[in-house]
N, C-alpha and C positions, 0 to 999 in steps of 0.2 A: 554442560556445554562448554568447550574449550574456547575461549576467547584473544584473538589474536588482534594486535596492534599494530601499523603499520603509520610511518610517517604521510610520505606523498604520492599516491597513486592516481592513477589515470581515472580507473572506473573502481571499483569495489567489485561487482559482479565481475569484469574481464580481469582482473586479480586471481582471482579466486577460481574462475574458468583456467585460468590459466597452471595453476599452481595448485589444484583440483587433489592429484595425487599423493602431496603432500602435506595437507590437512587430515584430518581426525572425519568423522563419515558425519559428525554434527559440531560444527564447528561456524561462531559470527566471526566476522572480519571489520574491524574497525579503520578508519584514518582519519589524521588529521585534516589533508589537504589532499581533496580529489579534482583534478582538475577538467576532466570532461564526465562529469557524472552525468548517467543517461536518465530517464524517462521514458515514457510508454513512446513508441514510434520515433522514438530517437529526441523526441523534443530534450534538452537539457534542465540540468538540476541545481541551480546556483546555492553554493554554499560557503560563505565564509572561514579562512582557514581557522580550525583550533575552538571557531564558534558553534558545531553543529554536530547532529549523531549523521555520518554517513558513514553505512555500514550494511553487506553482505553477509545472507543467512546459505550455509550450502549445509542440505540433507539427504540420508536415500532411502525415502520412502518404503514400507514393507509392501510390497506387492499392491500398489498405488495403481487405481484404474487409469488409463491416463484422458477419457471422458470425463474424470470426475478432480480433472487437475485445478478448475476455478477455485478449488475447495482451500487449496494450497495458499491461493490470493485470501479469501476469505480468511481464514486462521491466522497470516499475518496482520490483516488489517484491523482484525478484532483483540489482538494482541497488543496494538501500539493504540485502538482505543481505551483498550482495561489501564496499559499503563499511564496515558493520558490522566485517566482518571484519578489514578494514584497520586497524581497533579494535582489534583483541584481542576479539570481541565475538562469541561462535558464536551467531546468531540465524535462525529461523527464519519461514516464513510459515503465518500461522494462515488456512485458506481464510475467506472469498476471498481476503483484500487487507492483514489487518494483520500487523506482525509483531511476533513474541514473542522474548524470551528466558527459556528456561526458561519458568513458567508466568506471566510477567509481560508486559505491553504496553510494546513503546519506541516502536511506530511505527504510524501510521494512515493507509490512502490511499483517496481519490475519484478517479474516472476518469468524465471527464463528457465525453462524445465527441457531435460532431454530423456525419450521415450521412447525405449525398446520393445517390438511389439506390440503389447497392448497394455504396457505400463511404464509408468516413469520409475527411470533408473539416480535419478541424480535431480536437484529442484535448488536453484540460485534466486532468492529474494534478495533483490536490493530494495533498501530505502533509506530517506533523509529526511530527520527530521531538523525543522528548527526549534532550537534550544535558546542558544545567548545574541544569536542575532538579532539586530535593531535597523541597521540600513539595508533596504535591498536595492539594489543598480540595473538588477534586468527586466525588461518590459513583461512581466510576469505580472497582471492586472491584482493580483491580492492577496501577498503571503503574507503568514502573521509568525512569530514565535513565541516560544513557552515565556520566556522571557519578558516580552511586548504584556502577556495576559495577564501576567501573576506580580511581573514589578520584581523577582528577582532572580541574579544568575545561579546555575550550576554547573556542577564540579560534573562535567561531561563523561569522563571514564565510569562515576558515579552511577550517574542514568543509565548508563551501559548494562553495566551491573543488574541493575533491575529491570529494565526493560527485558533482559537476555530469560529472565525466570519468568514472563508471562510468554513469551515466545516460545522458550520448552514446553510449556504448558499446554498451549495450546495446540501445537502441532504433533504431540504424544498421543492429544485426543484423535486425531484426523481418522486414522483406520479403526479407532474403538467406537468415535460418537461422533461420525460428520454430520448428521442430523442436528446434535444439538449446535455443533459450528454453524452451519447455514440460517438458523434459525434466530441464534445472535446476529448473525451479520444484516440480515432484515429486519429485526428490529433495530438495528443501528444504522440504518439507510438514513443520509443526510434524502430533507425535503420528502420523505417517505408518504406525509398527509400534505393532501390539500391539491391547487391546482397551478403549474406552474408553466414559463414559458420554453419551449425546447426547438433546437435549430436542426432538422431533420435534412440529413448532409442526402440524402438517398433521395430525396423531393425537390432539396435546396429552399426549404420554405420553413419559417418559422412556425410551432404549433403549439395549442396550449393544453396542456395533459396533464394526468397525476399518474406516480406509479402504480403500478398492480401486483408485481413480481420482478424477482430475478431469481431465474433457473439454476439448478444447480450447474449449467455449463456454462452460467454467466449474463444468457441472454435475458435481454431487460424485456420487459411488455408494460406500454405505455398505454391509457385508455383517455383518446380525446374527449373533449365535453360533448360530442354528438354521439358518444360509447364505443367508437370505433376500437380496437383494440391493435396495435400495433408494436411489432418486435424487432429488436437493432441488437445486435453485435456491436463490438468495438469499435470507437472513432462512426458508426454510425448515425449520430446522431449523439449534440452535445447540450450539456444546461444552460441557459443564457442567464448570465448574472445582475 
């Protein structure tokens, strides 16, 4: 995987949309200082310059169904938990796509895929993790970094470096074993046991459920304590912390 370095850009993913044709067909995009980095629905992604991994994965899938594109999200997310790991870092995926340790954020991914057809032809993951950062400024209720958990910095390009060998990894597998991708990603479901409080944007009422599943399209099914069984899409329905 070719690895590209880049001082100050806007986004990572509009980067790299942009300049699409002049990358390698698997190639991450790194920078130091991104200054309007996106999240899911536009929400933003604060990052400290020179403190953090923010960086864009662009791939083109071999004949990728594009009903079975959540898998894409999946493979990333199970990617930045193995290298987590490789931390010292036991961290989790909070459906859909970020991930937690404990009840804190280290990590946030976009997956912005275009699909011809009935397959995607081209798939932009972005994600930020926090690495060296210690202050955070924006009202973002509970990010943590590697940093914060472990007590010491790293050499950013470093992390790159390895992180970039669990992300080939995993998304080599996608068209060979997306079974066994989904399969990790549900057992790495943050709050997967037990029964927990959830803000059901579709009702506007708070509700308390455990999970039961997530489909391979993503959708979640949520089972209240009276057994009802209940399913939400995206921004449908959020965890209350």
């Amino acid at each position: 995987m070719k690895i590209v370095c880049l001082d100050t850009v806007d986004s990572t993913n509009t980067w790299v949309a942009q300049h699409e044709k002049e990358l390698p067909s698997f190639a991450l995009v790194m920078c130091e200082h991104q200054t309007t980095g996106r999240g899911q629905k536009g929400n933003k992604w604060e990052s400290e310059p020179g403190k953090n991994i923010t960086a864009s994965l662009i791939f083109h899938p071999d004949k990728f169904k594009a009903n079975a594109q959540f898998l894409i999200s999946e493979a990333i997310a199970i990617a930045i938990v193995d290298f987590l790991k490789a931390m010292n870092v036991e961290a989790k995926v909070k459906w859909p796509n970020d991930i937690y340790v404990g009840d804190r954020k280290i990590c946030g991914i976009l997956v912005e895929n275009v699909v011809i057809g009935q397959e995607i032809s081209r798939s932009i993951a972005g994600f930020g993790i926090n690495i060296n950062q210690t202050c955070f400024l924006s009202d973002a209720p509970n990010p943590v970094s590697l940093c914060q958990l472990t007590g010491r910095e790293y050499d950013i390009f470093e992390m790159v470096e390895v992180l970039s060998g669990y992300l080939e990894r995993n998304l080599l597998l996608l068209s060979k074993d997306g079974e066994n991708i989904h399969e990790r990603f549900l057992n790495s479901l943050w709050r997967k046991d037990g029964m927990y409080e959830f803000y059901d944007r579709k009702i506007g009422e708070t509700i308390e459920a455990k999970i039961l599943d997530v489909a391979k399209d993503g959708v979640l099914t949520l089972a209240t304590g009276e057994g009802e069984k209940r399913q939400y899409i995206f921004k449908e329905v959020e965890f209350i912390l």
